[in-house]
N, CA, C and O atoms as a MOPAC input file, in Angstrom:
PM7 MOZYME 1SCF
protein

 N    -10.87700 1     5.65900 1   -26.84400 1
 C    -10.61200 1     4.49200 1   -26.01000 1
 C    -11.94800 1     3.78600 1   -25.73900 1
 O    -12.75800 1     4.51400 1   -25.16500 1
 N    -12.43400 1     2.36400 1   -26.05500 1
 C    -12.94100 1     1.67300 1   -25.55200 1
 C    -14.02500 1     1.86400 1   -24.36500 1
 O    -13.22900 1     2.64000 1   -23.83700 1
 N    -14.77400 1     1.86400 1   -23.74800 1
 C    -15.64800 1     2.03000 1   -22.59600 1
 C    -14.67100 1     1.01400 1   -21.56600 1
 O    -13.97200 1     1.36800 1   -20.61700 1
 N    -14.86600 1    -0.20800 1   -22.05300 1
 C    -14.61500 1    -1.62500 1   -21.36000 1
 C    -12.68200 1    -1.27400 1   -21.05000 1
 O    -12.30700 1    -1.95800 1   -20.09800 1
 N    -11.57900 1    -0.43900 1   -21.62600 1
 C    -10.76700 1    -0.49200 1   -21.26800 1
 C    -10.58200 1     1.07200 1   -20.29600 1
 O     -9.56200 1     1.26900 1   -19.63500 1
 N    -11.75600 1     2.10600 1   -20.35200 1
 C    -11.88900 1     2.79200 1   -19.54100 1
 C    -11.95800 1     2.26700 1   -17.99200 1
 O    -11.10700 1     2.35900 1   -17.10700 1
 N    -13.17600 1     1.72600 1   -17.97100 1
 C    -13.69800 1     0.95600 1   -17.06700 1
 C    -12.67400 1     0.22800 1   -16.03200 1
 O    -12.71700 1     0.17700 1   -14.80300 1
 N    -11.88200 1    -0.23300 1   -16.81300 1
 C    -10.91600 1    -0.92400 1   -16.14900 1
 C     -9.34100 1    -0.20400 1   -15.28300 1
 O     -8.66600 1    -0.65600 1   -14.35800 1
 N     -9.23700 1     0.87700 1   -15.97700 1
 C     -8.59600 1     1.98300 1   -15.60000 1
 C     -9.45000 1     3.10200 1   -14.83700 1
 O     -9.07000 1     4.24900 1   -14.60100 1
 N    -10.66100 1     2.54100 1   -14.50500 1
 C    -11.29700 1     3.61400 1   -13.30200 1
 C    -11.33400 1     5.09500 1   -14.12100 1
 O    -10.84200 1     6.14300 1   -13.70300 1
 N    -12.10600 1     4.88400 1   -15.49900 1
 C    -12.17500 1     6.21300 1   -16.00300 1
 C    -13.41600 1     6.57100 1   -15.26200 1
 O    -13.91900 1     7.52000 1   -15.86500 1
 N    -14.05500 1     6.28300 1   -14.34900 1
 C    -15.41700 1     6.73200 1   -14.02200 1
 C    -15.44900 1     7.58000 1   -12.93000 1
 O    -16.17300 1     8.56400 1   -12.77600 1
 N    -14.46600 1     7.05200 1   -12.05200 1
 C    -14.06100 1     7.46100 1   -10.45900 1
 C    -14.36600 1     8.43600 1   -10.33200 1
 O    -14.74400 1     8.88400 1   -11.41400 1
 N    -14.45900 1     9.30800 1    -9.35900 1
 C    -15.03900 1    10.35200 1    -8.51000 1
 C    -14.29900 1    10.54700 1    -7.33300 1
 O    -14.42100 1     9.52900 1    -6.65300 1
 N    -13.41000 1    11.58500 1    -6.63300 1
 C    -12.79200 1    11.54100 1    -5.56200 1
 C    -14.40900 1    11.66100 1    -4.67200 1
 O    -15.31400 1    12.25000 1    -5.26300 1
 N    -14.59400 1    11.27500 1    -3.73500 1
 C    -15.33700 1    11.45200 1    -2.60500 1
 C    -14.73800 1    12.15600 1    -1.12200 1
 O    -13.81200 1    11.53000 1    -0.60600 1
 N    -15.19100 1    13.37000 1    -0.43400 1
 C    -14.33900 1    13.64200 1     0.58500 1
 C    -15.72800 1    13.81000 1     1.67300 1
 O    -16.88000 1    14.10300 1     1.35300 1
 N    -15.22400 1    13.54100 1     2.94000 1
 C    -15.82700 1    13.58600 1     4.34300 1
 C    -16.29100 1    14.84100 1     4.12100 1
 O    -17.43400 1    15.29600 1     4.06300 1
 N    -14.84700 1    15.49100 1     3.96700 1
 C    -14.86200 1    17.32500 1     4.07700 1
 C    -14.38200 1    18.25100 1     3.35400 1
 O    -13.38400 1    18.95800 1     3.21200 1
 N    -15.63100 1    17.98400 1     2.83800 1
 C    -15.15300 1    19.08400 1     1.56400 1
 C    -13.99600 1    20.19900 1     1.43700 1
 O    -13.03100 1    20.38300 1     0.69400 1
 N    -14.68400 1    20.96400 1     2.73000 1
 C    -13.68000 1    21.82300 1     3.40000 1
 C    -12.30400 1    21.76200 1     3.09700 1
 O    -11.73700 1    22.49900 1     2.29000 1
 N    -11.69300 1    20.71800 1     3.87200 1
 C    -10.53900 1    20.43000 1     4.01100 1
 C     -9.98500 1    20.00800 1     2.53300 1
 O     -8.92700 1    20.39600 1     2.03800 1
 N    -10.85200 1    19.20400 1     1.99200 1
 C     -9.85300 1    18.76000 1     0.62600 1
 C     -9.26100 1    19.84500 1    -0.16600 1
 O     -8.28700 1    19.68000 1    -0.90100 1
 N    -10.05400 1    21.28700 1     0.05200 1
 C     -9.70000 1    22.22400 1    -0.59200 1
 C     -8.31200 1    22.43600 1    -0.28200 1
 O     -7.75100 1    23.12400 1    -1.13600 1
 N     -7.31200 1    21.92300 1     1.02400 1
 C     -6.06400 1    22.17900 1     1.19800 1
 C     -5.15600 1    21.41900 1     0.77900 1
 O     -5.69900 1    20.31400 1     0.73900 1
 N     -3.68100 1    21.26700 1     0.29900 1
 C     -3.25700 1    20.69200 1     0.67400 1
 C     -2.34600 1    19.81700 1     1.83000 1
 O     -2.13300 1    20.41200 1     2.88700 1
 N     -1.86500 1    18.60200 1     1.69900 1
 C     -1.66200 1    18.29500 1     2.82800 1
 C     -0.29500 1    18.76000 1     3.47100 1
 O     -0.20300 1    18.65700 1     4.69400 1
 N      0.49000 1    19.12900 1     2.94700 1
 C      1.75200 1    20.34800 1     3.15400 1
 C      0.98500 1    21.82600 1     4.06800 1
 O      1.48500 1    22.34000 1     5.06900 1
 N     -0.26200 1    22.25100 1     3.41800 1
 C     -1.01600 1    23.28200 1     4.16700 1
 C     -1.80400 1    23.19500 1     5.60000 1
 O     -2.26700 1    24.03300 1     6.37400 1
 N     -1.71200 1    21.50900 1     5.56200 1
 C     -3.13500 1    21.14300 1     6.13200 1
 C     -1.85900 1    21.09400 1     8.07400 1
 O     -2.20600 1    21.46300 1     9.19500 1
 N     -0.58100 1    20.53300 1     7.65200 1
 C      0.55700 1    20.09400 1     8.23900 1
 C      1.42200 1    21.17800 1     9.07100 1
 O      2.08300 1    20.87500 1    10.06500 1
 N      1.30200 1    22.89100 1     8.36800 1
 C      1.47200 1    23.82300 1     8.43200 1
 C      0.99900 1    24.51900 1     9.36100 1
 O      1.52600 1    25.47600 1     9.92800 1
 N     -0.34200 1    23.89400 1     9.59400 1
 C     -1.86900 1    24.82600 1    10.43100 1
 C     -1.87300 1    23.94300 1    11.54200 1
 O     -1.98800 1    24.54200 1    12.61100 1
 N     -1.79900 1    22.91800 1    11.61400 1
 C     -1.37600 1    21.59700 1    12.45400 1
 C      0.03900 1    22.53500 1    13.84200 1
 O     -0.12300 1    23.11400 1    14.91600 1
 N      1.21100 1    22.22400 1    13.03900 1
 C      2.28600 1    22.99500 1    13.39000 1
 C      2.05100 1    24.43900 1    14.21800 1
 O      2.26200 1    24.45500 1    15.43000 1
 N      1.70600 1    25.37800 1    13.67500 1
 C      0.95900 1    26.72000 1    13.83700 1
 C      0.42900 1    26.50400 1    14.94200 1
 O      0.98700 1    26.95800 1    15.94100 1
 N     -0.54800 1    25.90200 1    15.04600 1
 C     -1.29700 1    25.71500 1    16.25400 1
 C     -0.91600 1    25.19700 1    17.59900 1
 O     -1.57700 1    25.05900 1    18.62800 1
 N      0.42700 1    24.92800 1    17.28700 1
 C      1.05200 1    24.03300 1    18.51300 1
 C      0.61100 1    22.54200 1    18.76400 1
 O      0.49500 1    22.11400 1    19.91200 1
 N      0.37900 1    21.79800 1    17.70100 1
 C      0.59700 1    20.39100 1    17.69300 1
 C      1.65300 1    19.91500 1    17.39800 1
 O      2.43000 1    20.33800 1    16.54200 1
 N      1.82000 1    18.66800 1    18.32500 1
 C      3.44000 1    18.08100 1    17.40000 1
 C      3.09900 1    16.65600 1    18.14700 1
 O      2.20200 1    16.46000 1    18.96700 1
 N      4.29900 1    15.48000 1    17.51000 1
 C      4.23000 1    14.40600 1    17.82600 1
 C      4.13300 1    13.73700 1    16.14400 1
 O      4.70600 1    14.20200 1    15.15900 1
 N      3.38500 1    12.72900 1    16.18400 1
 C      3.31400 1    11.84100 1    14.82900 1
 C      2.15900 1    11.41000 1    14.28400 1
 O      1.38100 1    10.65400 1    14.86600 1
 N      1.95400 1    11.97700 1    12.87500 1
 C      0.97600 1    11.53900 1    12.50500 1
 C      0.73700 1    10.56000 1    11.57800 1
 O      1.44400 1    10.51200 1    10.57100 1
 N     -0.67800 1     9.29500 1    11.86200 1
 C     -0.22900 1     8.14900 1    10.48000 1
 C     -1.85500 1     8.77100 1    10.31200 1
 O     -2.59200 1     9.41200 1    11.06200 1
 N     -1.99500 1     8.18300 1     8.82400 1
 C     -2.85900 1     7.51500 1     8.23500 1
 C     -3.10700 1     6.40500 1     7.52700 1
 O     -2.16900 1     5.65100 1     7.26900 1
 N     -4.60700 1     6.07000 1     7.02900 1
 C     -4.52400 1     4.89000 1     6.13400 1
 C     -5.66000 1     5.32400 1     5.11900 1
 O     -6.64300 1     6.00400 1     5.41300 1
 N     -5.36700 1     4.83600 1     3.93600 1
 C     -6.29600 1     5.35700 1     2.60300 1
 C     -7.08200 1     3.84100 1     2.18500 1
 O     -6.59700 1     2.98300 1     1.44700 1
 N     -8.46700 1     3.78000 1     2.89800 1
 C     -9.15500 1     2.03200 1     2.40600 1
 C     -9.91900 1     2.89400 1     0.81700 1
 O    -10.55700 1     3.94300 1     0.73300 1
 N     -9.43500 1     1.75500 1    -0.40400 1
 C    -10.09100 1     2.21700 1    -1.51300 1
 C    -11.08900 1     0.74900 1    -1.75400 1
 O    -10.67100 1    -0.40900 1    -1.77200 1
 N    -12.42400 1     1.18900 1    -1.91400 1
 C    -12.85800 1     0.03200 1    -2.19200 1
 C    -13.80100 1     0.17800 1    -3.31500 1
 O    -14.65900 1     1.05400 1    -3.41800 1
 N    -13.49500 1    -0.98300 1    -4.33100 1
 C    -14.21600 1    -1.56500 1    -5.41800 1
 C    -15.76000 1    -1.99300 1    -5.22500 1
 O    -16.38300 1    -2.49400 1    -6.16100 1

C-alpha cells in the first residue's frame, strides 16, 4: 500500500494513554471494580481525537 494512502487511513497512529495502568483493563473490567467498590449512579464520557 502506498505511504500517501496509509497516511490517510492513520497507518501511523499510536494509541496514547494518561494511564498506562488502567488501559491495561478493559472497560467491562474497569465497570466491574467501579461496581465492587460500591459506586453507582451514571457514568458519561467523551473521546476528543485530534489531527
Amino acid at each position: 500500500m502506498p505511504k500517501t494512502v496509509r497516511k490517510l487511513r492513520g497507518g501511523n497512529l499510536k494509541k496514547i494513554y494518561s494511564n498506562p495502568e488502567l488501559a491495561k483493563f478493559s472497560p467491562r473490567e474497569l465497570i466491574a471494580e467501579l461496581k465492587a467498590r460500591g459506586y453507582t449512579g451514571e457514568l458519561k464520557y467523551t473521546q476528543t481525537i485530534s489531527l
